[in-house]
N, C-alpha and C positions, 0 to 999 in steps of 0.2 A: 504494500500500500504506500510504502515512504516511498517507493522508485518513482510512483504513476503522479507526484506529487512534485519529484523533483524534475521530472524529465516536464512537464508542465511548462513548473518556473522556468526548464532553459528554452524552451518554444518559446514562449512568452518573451523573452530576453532578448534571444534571437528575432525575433518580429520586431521588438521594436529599435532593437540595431538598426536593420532593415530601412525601417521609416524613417529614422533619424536621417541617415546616409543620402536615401533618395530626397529628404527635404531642402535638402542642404545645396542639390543640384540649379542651377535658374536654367532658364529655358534657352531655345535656340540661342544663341549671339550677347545672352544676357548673365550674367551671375547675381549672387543673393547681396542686395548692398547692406552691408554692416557695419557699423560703428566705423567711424576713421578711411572709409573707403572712398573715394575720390575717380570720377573719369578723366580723363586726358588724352595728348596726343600725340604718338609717335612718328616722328619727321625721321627717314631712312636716310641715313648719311657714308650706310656701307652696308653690301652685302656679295653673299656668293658666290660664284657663278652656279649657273644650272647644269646640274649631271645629266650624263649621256642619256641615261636609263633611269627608269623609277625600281623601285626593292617592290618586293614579291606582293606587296601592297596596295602598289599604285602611287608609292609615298617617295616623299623624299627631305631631305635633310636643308635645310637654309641655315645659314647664320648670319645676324644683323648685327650694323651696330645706329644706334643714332640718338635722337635727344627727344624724352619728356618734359610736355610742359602739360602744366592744368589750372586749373581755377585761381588756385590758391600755392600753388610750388613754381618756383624760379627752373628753367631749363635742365634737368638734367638728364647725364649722359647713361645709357645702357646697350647691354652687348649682350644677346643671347645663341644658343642655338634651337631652330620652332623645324617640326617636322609639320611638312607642305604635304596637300594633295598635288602631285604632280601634272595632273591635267589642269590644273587652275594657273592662272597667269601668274608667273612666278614674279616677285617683287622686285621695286628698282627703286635705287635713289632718286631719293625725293619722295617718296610715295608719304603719304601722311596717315596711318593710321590709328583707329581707334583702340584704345586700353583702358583698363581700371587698374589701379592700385592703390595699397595702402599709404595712406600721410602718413610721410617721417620716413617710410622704407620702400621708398619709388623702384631703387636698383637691383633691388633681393624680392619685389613682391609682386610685380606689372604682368598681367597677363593679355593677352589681345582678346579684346570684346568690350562692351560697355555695362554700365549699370542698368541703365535706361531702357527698356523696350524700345524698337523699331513704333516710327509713328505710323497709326493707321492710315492704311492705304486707300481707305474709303473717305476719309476726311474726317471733319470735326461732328460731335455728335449736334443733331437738330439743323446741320448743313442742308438737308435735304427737307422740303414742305412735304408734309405726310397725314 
């Protein structure tokens, strides 16, 4: 009777791992904004080149470097290496794109995407007489 008790609690435990994890996820192009988290913009000031061939994936390897700026932080500089989908147009300087990272640890925390949802594509709501 103690087993059917304990194995319970770890179902139970287990489930709500589970939930936590996937909560934690934000949606297509978006992340969960949290205390301290901040959007911005990365301006590509080095990258590259493009491999011959993509890996068994369709993927491939880039490394950037260039400069965040955002709302509230002065320019700074970052260097990563971001695995590409290889049919997608591979990146070039100057290119400007969007990131979130934490205020205070721009160089160690930026990832590509934003806070924000994508605005709707239908327009504003009550745009339309109905």
């Amino acid at each position: 009777m103690v087993w059917i008790w304990i194995l319970m609690l770890a179902a139970m435990l287990g489930a709500f791992v589970v939930m936590w994890q996937r909560s934690k996820r934000g949606t297509l192009g978006t992340a969960p904004a949290g205390p301290g988290m901040e959007d911005g913009t990365l301006t590509l000031s080095g990258v590259s080149p493009r491999p011959l061939e993509a890996d068994q994936k369709g993927q491939a390897f880039v490394t950037v470097s260039g400069s965040i700026v955002g709302p509230t932080t002065a320019p700074t500089p970052v260097y990563r290496r971001l695995v590409v989908d290889f049919a997608e147009r591979w990146p070039e300087v100057g290119d400007r794109l969007p990131v979130y990272y934490k205020v205070g640890k721009i160089d160690s925390s930026w990832q590509l995407g934003s806070l924000t949802p994508p605005p709707d594509s239908y327009g504003a709501p009550g745009q339309y007489p109905g």
